[in-house]
C-alpha positions in Angstrom: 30.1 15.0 6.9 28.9 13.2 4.3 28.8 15.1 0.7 25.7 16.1 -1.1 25.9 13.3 -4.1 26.4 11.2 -1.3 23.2 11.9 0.5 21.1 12.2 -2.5 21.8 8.9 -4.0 21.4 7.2 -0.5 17.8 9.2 0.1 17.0 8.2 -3.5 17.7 4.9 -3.0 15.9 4.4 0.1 12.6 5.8 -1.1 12.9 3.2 -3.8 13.4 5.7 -6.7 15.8 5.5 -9.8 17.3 8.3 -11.3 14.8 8.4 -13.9 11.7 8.3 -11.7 13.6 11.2 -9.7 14.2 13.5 -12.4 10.6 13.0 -13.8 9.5 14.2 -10.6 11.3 17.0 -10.7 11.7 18.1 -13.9 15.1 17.5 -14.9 17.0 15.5 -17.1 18.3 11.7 -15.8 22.0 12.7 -16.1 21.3 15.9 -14.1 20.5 13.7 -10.8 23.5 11.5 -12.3 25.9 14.9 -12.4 24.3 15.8 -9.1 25.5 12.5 -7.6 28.8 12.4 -8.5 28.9 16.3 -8.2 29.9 17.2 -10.9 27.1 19.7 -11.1 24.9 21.1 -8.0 21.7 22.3 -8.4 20.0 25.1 -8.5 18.1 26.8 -5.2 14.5 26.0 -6.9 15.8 22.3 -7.7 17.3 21.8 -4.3 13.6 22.9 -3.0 12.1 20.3 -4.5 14.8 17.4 -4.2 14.3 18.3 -0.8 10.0 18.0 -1.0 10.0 14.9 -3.3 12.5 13.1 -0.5 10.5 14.1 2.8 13.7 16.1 4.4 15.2 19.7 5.0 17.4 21.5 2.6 19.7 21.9 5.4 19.5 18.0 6.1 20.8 17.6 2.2 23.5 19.8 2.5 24.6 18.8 5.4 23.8 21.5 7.7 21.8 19.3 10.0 23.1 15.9 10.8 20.1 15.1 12.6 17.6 13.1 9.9 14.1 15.1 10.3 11.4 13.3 7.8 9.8 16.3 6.2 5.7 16.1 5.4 4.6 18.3 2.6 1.4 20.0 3.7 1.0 22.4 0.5 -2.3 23.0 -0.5 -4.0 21.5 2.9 -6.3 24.2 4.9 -5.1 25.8 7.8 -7.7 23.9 9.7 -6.5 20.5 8.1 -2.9 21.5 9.1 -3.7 22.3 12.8 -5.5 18.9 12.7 -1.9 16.7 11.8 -0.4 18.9 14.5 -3.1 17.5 17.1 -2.0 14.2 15.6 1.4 14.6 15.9 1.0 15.6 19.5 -1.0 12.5 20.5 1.6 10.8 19.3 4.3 12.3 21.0 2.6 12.7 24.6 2.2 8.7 24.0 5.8 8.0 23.3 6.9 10.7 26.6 5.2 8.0 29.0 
């Protein structure tokens, strides 16, 4: 399993962000997402929410509950008839991959 700092710094990395541009994002101080890292600290429920929304995967995905990677779309704020919209999308897509 591979440990929370772990994950983080590797999801950070791969969106392109710095620790700074992270902790702007959400709120918290540079060395927190540095403490976070190297786990010395771990954050709190809210924080892990939103590492979780700013980097496009599951809470469970950062702590390691779920292995599998499952990109995570943050539709706050969209209408319920804009959300049942991407789900038509989504399942174009996958009946076109099933063939």
């Amino acid at each position: 399993m591979i440990p929370f700092g772990e994950r983080l710094q590797k999801l950070r990395s791969e969106k392109g962000l710095s620790q700074a541009q992270l902790s702007t994002r959400l709120g918290v101080s540079a060395s927190q997402i540095a403490n976070y890292e190297m786990e010395r600290r771990f954050p709190s429920l809210q924080t892990l929410i939103d590492i979780s929304r700013v980097l496009g995967v599951s809470t469970d995905y950062l702590l390691g509950i779920d292995s599998g990677f499952q990109e995570q779309i943050d539709i706050s704020g969209l209408s319920s008839a804009e959300i049942e919209s991407l789900r038509s999308v989504i399942a174009c897509f996958r009946n076109a991959h099933s063939k």
